[in-house]
C-alpha positions in Angstrom: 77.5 31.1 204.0 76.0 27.6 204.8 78.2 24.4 204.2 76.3 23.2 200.9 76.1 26.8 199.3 80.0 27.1 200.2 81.0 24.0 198.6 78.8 24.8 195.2 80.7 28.4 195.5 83.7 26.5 196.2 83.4 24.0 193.3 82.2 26.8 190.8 85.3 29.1 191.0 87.4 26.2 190.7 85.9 25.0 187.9 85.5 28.4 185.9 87.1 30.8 187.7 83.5 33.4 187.0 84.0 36.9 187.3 80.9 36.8 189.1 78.7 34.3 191.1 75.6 34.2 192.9 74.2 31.7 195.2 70.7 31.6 196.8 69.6 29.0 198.9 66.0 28.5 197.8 65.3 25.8 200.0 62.4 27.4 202.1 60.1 27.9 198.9 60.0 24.2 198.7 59.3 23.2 202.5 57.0 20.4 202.6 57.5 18.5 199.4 59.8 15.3 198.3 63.4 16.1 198.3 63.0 19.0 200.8 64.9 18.3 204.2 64.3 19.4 207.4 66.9 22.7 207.6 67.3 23.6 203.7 70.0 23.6 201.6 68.7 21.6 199.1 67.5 23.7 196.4 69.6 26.8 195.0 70.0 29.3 192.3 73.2 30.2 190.8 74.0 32.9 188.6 77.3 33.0 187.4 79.5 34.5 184.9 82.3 33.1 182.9 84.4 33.3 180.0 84.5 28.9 179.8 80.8 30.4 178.6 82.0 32.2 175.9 80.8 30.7 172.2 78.4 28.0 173.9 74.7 27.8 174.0 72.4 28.3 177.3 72.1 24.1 177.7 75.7 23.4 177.1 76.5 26.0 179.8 74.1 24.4 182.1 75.6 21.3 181.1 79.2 22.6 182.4 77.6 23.6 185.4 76.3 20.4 186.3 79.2 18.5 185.6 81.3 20.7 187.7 78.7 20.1 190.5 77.8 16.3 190.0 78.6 14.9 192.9 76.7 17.5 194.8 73.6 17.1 192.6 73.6 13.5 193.5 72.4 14.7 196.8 72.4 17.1 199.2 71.4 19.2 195.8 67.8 18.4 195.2 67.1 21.3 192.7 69.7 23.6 190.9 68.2 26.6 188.9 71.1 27.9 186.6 71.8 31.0 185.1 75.0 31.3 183.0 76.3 34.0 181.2 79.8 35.0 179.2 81.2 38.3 180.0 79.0 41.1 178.3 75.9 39.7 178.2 
């Protein structure tokens, strides 16, 4: 796992302990445009699975989510795509 994806991973389970997680670096579907570097790891999908999820609604899980990654998302993160679900669903 690269540095940036390991850190978001790293940041994730700390944050929400998920009984699962996903993370795809999705960086070399955007090569070429703004906010795409040279080597990737600057936009991702995460798919995780909590219960902090439990009783909330889609944005205020992505809200979580982004808190719990803000200082990544201030950069090297250009673009997170998020995909947050409680046990069971």
């Amino acid at each position: 796992m690269a540095a940036i994806a390991k850190k978001i991973e790293d940041q994730l389970k700390a944050a929400f302990a998920p009984d699962a997680l996903t993370i795809k670096d999705d960086s070399a579907l955007h090569a070429g445009h703004a906010g795409a570097p040279e080597g990737g790891e600057s936009h991702f999908t995460v798919e995780i699975t909590a219960r902090a999820f439990e009783g909330c609604s889609r944005v205020a899980r992505h809200r979580m989510v982004n808190n719990a990654l803000a200082e990544l998302l201030k950069g090297p993160v250009h673009a997170l795509a998020i995909k947050a679900k409680a046990p069971g669903e």
